[in-house]
Short mmCIF file of the C-alpha atoms (twelve columns), coordinates in Angstrom:
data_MODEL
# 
_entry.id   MODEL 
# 
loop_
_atom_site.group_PDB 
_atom_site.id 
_atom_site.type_symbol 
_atom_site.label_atom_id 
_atom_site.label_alt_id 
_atom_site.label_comp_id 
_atom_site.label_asym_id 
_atom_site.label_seq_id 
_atom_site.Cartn_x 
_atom_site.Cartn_y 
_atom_site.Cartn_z 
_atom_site.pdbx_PDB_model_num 
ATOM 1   C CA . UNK A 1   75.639  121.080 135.057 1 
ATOM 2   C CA . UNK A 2   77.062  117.619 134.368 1 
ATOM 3   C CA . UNK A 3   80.567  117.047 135.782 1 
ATOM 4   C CA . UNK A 4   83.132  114.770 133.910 1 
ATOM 5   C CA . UNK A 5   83.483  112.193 136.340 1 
ATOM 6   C CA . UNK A 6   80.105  110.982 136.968 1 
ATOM 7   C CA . UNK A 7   79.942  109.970 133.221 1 
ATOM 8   C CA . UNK A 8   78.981  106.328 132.977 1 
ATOM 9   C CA . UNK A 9   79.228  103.450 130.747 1 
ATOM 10  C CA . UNK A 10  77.580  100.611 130.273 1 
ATOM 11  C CA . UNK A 11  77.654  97.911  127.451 1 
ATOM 12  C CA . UNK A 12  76.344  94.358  126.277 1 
ATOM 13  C CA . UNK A 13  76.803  92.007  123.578 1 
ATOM 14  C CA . UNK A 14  73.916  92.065  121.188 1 
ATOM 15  C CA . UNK A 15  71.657  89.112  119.844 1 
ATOM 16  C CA . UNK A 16  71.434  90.352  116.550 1 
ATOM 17  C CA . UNK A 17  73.888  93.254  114.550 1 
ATOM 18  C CA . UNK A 18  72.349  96.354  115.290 1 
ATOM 19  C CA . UNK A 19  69.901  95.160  117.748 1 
ATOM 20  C CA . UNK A 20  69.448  97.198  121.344 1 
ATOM 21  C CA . UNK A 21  69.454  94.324  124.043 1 
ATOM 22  C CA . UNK A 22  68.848  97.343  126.522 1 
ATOM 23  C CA . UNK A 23  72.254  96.761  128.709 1 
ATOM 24  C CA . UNK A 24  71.219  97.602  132.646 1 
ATOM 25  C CA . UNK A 25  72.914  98.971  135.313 1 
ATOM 26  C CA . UNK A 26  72.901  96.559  137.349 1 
ATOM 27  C CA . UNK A 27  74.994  94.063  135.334 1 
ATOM 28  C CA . UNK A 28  75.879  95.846  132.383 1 
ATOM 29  C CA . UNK A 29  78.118  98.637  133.946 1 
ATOM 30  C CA . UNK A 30  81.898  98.758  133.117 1 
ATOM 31  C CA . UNK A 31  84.601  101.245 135.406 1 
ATOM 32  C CA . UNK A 32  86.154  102.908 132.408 1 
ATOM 33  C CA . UNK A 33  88.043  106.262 132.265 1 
ATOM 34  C CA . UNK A 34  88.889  108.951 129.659 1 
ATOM 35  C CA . UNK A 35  85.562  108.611 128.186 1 
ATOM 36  C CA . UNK A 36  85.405  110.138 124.459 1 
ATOM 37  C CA . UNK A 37  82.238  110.255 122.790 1 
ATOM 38  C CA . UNK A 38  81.642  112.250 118.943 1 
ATOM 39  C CA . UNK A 39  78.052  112.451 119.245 1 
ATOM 40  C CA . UNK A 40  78.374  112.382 115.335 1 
ATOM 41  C CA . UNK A 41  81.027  111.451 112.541 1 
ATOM 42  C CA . UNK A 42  79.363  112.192 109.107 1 
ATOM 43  C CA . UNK A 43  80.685  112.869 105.526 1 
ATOM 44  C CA . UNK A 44  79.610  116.440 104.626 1 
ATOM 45  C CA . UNK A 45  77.764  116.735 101.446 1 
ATOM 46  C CA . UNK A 46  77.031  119.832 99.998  1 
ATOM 47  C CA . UNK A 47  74.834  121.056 96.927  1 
ATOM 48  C CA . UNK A 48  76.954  122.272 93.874  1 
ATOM 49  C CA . UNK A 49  74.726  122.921 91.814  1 
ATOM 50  C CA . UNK A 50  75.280  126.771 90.115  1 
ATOM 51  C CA . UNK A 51  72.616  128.965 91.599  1 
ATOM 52  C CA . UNK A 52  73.609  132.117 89.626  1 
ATOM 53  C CA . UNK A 53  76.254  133.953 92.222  1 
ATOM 54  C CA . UNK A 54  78.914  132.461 93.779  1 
ATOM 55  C CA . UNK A 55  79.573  131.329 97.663  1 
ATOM 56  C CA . UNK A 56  77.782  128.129 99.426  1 
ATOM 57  C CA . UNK A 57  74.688  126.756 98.014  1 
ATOM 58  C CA . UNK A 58  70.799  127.816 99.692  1 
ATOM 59  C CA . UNK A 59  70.312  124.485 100.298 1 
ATOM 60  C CA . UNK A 60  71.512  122.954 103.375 1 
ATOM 61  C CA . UNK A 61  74.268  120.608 103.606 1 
ATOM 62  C CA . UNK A 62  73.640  116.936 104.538 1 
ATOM 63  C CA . UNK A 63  75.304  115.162 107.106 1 
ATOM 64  C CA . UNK A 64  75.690  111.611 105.167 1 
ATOM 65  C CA . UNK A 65  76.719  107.990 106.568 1 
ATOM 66  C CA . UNK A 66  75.977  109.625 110.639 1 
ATOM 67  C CA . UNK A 67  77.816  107.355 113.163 1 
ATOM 68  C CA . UNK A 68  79.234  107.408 116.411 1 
ATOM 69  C CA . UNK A 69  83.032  107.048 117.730 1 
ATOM 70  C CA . UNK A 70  83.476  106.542 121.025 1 
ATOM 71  C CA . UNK A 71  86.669  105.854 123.138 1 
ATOM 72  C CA . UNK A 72  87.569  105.085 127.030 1 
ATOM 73  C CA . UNK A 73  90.416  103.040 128.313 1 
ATOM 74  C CA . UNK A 74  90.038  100.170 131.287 1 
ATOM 75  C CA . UNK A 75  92.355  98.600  133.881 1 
ATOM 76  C CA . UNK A 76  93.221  95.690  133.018 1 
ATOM 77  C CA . UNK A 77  91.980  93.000  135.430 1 
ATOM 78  C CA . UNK A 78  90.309  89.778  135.348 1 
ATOM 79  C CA . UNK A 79  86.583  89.102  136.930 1 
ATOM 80  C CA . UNK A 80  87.750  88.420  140.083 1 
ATOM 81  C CA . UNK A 81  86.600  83.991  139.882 1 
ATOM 82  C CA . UNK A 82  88.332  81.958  137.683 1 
ATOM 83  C CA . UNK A 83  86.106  80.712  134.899 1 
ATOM 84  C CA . UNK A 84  84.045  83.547  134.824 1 
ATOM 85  C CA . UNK A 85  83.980  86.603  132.337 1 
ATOM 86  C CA . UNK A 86  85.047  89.952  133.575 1 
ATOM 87  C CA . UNK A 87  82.974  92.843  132.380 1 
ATOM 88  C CA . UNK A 88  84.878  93.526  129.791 1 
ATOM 89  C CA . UNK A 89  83.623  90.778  127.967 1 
ATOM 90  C CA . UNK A 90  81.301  92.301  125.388 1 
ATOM 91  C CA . UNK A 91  84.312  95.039  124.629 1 
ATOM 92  C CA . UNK A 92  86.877  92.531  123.687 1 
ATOM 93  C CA . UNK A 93  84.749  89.993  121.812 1 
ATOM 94  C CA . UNK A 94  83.392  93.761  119.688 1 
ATOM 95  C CA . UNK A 95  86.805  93.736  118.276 1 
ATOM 96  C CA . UNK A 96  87.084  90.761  116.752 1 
ATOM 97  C CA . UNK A 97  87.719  88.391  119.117 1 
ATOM 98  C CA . UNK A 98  86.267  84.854  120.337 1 
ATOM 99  C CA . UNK A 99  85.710  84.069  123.925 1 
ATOM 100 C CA . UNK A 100 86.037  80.215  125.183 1 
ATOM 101 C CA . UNK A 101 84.735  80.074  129.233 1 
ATOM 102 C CA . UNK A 102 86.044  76.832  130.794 1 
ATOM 103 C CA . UNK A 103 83.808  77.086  133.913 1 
ATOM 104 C CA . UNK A 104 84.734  76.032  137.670 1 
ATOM 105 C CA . UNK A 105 87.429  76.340  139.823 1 
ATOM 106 C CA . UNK A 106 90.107  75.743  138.060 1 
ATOM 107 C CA . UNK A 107 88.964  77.787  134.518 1 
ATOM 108 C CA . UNK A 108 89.763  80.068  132.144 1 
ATOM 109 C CA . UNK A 109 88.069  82.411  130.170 1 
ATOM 110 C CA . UNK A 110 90.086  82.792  126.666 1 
ATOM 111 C CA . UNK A 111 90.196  85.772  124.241 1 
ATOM 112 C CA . UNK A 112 91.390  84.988  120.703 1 
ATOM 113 C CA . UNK A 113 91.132  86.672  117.414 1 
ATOM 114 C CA . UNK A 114 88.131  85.524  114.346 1 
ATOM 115 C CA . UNK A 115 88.420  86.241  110.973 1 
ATOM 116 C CA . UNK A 116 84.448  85.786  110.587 1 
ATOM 117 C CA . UNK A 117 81.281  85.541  112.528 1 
ATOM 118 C CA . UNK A 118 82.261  89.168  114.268 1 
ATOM 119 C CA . UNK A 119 80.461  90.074  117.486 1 
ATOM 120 C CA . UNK A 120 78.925  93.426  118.408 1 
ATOM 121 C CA . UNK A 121 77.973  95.636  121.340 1 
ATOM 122 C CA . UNK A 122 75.999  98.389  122.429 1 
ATOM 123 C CA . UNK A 123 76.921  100.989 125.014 1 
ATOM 124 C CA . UNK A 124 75.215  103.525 126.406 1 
ATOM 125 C CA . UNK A 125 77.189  106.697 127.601 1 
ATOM 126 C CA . UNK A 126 75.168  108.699 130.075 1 
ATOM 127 C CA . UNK A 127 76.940  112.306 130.521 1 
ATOM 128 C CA . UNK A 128 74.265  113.871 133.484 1 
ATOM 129 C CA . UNK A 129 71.004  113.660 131.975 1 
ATOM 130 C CA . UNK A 130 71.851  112.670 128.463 1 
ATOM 131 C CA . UNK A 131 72.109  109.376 127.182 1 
ATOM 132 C CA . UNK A 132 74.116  107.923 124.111 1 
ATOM 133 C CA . UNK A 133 72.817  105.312 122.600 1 
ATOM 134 C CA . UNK A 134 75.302  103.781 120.348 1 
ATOM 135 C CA . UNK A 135 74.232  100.401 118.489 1 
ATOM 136 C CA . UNK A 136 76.341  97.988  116.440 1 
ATOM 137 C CA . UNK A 137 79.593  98.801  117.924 1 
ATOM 138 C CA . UNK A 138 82.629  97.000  116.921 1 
ATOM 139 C CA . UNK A 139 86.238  97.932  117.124 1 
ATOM 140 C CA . UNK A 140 89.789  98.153  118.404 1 
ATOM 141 C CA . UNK A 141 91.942  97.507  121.359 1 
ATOM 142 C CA . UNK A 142 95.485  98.474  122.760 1 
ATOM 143 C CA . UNK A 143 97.364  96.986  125.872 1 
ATOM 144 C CA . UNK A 144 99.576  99.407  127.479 1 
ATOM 145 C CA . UNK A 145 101.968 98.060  130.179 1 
ATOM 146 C CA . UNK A 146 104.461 100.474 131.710 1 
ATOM 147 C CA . UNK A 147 106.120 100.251 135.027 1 
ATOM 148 C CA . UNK A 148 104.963 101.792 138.115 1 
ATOM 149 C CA . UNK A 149 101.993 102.532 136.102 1 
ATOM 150 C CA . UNK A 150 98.135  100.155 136.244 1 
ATOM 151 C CA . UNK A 151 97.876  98.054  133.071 1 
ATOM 152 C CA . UNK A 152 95.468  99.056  130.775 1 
ATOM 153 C CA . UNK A 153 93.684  98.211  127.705 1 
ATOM 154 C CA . UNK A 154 92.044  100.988 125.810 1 
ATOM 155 C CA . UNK A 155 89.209  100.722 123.345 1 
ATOM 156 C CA . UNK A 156 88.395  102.714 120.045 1 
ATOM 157 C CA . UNK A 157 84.738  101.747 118.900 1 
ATOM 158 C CA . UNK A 158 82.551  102.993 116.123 1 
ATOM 159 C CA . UNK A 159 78.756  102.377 115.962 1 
ATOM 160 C CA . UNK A 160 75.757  103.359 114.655 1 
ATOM 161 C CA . UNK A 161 73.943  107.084 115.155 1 
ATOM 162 C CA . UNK A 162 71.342  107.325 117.325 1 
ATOM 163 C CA . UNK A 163 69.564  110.578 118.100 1 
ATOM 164 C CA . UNK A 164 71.119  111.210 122.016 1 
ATOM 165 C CA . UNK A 165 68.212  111.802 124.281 1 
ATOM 166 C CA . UNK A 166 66.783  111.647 127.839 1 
ATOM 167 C CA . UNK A 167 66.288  108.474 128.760 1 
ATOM 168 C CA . UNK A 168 67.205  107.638 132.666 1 
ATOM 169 C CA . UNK A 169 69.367  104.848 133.462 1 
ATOM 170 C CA . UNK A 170 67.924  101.791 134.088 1 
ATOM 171 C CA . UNK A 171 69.087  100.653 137.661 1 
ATOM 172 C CA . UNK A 172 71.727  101.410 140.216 1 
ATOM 173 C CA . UNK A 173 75.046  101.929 138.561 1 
ATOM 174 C CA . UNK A 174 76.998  98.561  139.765 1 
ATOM 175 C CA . UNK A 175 80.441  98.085  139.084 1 
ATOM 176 C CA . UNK A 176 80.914  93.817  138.988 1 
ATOM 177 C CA . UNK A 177 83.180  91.037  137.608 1 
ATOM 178 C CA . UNK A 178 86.111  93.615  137.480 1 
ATOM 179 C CA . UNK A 179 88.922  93.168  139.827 1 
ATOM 180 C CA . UNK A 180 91.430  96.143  141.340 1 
ATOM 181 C CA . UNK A 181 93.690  97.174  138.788 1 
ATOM 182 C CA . UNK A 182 97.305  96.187  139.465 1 
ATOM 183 C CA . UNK A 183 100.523 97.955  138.975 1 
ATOM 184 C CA . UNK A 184 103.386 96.756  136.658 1 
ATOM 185 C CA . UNK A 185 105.958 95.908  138.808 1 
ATOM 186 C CA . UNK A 186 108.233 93.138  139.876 1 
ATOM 187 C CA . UNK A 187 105.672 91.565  142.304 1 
ATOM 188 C CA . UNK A 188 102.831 91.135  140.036 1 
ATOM 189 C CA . UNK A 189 104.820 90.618  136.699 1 
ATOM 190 C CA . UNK A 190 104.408 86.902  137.080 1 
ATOM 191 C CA . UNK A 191 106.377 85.978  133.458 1 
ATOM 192 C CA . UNK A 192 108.573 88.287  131.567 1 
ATOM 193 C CA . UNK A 193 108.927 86.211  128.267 1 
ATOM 194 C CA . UNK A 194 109.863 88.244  124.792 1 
ATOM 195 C CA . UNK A 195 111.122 86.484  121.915 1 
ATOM 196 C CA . UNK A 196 111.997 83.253  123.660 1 
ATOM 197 C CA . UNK A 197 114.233 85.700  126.199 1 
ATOM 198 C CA . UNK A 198 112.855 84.718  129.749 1 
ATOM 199 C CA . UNK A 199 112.989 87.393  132.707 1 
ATOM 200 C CA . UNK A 200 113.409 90.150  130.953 1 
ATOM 201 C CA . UNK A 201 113.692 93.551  132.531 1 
ATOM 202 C CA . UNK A 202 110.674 95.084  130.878 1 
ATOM 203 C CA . UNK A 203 110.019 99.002  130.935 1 
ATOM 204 C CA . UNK A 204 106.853 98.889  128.997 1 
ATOM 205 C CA . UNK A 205 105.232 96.466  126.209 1 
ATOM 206 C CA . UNK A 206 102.161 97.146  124.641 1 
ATOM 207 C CA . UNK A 207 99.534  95.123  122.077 1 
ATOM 208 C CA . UNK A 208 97.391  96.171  119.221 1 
ATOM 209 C CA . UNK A 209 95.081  94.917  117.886 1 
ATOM 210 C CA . UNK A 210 95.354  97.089  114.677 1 
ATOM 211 C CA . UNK A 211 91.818  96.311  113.623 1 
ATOM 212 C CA . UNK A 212 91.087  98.258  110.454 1 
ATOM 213 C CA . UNK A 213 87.555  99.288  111.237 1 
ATOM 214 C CA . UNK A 214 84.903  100.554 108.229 1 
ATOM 215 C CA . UNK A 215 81.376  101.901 108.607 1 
ATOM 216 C CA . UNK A 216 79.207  101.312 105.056 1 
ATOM 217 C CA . UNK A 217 76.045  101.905 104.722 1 
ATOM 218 C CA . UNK A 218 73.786  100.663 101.541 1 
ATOM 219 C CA . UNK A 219 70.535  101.710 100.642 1 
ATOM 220 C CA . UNK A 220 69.075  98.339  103.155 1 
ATOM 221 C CA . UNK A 221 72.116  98.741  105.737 1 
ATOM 222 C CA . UNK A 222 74.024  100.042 108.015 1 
ATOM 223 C CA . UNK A 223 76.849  98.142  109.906 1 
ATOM 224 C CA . UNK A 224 80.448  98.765  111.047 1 
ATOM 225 C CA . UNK A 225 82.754  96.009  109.559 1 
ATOM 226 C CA . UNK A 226 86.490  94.808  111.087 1 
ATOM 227 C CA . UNK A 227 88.015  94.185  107.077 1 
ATOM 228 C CA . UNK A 228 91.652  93.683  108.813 1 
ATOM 229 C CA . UNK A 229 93.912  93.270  111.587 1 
ATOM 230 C CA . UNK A 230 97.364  93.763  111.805 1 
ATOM 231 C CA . UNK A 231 98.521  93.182  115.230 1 
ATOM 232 C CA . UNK A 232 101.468 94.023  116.802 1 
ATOM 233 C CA . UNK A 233 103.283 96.749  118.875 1 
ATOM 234 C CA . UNK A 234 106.575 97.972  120.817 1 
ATOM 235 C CA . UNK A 235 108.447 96.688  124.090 1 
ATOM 236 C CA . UNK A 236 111.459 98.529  125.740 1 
ATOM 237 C CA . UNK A 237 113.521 96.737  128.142 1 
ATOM 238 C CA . UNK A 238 116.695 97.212  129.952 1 
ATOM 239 C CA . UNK A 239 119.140 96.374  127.508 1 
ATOM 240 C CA . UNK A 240 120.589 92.391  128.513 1 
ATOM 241 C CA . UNK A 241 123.861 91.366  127.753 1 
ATOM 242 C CA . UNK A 242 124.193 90.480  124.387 1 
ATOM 243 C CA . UNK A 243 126.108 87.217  124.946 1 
ATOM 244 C CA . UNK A 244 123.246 86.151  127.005 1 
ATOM 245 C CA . UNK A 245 120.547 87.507  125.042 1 
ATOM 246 C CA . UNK A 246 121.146 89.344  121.253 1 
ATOM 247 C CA . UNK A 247 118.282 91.131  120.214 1 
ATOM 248 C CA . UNK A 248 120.250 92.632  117.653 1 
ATOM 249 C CA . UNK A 249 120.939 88.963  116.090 1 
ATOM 250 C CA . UNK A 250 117.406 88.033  116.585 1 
ATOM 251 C CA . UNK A 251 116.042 91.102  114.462 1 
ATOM 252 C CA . UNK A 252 118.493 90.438  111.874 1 
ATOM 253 C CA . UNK A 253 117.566 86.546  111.500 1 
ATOM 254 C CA . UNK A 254 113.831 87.381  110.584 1 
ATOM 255 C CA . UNK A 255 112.662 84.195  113.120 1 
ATOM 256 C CA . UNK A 256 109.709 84.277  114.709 1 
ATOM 257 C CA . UNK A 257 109.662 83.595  119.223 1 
ATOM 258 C CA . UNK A 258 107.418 83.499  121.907 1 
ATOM 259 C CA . UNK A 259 106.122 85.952  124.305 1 
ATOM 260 C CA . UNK A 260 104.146 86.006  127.437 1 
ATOM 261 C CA . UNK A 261 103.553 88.600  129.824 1 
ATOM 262 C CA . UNK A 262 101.757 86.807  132.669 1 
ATOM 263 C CA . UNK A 263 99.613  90.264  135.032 1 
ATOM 264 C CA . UNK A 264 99.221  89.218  138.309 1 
ATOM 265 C CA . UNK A 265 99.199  86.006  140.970 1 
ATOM 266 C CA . UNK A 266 95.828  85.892  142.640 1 
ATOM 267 C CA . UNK A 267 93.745  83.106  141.104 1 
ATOM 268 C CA . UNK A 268 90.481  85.230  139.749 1 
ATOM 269 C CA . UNK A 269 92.973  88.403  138.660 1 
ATOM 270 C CA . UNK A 270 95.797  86.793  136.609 1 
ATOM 271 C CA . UNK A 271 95.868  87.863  132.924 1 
ATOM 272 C CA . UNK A 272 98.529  86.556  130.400 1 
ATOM 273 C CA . UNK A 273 98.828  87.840  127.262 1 
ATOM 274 C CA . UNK A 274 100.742 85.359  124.821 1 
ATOM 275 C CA . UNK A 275 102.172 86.185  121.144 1 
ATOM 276 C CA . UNK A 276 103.666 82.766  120.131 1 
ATOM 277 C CA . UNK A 277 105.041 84.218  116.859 1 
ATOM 278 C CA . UNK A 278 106.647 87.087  117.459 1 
ATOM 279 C CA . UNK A 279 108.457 88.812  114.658 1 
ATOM 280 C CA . UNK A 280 111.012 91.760  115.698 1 
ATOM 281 C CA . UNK A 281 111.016 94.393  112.933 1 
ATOM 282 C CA . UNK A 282 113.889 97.051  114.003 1 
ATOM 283 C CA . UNK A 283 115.999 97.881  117.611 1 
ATOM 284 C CA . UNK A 284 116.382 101.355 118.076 1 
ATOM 285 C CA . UNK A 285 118.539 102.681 121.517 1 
ATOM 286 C CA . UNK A 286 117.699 104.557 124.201 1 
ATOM 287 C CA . UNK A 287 118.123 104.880 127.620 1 
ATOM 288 C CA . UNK A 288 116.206 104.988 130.695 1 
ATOM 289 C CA . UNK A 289 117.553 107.336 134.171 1 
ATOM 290 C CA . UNK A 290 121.229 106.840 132.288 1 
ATOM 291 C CA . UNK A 291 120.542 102.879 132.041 1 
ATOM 292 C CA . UNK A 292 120.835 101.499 128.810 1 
ATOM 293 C CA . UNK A 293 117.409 99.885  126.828 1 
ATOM 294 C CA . UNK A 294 116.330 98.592  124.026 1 
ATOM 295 C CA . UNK A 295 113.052 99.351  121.543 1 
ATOM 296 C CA . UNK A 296 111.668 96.488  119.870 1 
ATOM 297 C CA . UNK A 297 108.588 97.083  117.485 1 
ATOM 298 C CA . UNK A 298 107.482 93.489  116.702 1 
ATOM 299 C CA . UNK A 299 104.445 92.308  114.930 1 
ATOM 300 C CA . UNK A 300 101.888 89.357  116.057 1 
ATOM 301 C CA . UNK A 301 102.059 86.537  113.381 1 
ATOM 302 C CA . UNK A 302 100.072 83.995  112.682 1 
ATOM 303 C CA . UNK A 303 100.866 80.614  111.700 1 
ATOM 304 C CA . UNK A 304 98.725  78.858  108.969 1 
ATOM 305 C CA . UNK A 305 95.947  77.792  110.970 1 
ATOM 306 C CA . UNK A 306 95.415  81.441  111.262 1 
ATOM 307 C CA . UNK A 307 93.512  83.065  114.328 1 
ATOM 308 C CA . UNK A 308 96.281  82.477  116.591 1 
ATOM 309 C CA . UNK A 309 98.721  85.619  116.675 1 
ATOM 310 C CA . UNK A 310 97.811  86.413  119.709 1 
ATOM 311 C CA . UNK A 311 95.563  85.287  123.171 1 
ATOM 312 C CA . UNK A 312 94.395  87.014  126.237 1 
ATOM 313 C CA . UNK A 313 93.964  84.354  128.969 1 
ATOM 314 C CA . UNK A 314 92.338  85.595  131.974 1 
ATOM 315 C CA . UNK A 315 92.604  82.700  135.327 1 
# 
């Protein structure tokens, strides 16, 4: 008997698309939870050839284009030193995203989005005594901030099929480079920004990546391909007054402002996430314990550099 909670994750960039670079306990383990794994995602593909009677075909069907989908959510949290990469590093550069380490004291380890060049990951999933083995990962990625509640970021990957099997984990599951989770609150909401509105009274505001993700396979390959992104996602906040602040006027005006939502105040554990073009696309109403707020879908635009919808900046 396996129980739930003593599943385990591990994961590490690989060399090469495809390639197992054997991730270790040790340094390779990530504190996830709501693990998901479908052993195996296939496209059915039966015989239909007439056989003489009617009802399924004799010959077995075949499970075509086999890969793996696996999901888990993490705390949000930086690595705990400034300049170094938390362990989620090889999750968020598998969906699409480049990393830029400014070492030292004083550094910052930047996540932004690529439209080429995509890196991959594998992760084992041990559940008891049997391993996953999933190769060639790549992916999405939502941030969920709600008050009162940890900020998290939760991951959708797909990768390629391997045959699960017995293999023992290599090392002493470690946990490292992955600071406490904090909650969303007043203290350790830093920066408030939506839409060029400063100190706003936020509720919850969450961040998708959107990555449209595709698994082909050819008669030479197999690989799991990010073809899009369309990032974006929805804040509620306590509804300001309008002469201060009109939401309604700024939905209506189809202009673009800035966000950042700065997480945390402890150099090591601060993570801001910045949209500079933010694009309100409706306000609906609502209300919160018989308060008054406001729902803001938005998207994340780029301008025409491109690449630069969106950052994760972890200090």
């Amino acid at each position: 008997m396996a129980l739930t909670r003593t599943t385990k994750l591990l994961a590490k960039i690989e060399s090469s698309y495809g390639s197992n670079p054997s991730p270790v306990a040790g340094s390779n383990a990530i504190q996830v939870t709501d693990i998901e794994v479908t052993p195996i995602e296939a496209d059915n593909v039966q015989a239909t050839a007439m056989q003489g009677f009617i009802g399924n075909s004799t010959q077995a069907s075949i499970l075509a284009n086999k890969r793996v989908a696996v999901s888990f959510g993490a705390e949000l949290s930086g690595s705990g030193a400034r300049g170094t990469a938390s362990a989620l590093s090889p999750l968020l550069k598998s969906c699409g995203m480049s990393e830029t380490v400014v070492a030292g004291g004083s550094g910052s380890v930047t996540y932004a989005p690529v439209s080429s060049s995509f890196s991959s990951c594998t992760i084992l999933c041990f559940y008891g005594a049997t391993r996953h083995l999933i190769t060639g990962c790549r992916g999405t990625a939502t941030i969920t901030m709600a008050a009162g509640q940890f900020a998290l970021i939760n991951f959708e990957f797909t990768g390629i099929y391997n045959a699960p099997d017995s293999t023992a984990m290599s090392g002493t599951f470690t946990v490292a480079n992955q600071s406490a989770a904090l909650e969303v609150n007043d203290t350790n909401i830093t920066t408030a920004t939506f839409h060029g509105a400063t100190s706003q009274r936020l509720e919850s505001f969450d961040l998708a990546l959107n990555n449209e993700v595709q698994y082909k396979e050819t008669t030479s390959s197999k690989e799991v391909l990010i073809t899009n992104r369309a990032p974006g996602g929805t804040v509620v906040l306590e509804e300001p007054v309008r002469a201060t602040t009109d939401y309604f006027a700024k939905a209506a005006a189809s202009v673009t402002g800035n966000t950042s939502i700065v997480l945390g105040a402890t150099s090591g554990n601060i993570v801001t996430v910045n949209v500079p073009q933010t694009d309100i696309t409706g306000v609906t109403r609502g209300d919160t314990n018989g308060v008054n707020n406001l729902s803001l879908p938005y998207l994340a635009l780029p301008t025409t550099a491109g690449n630069n919808e969106l950052s994760i900046v972890m200090t």
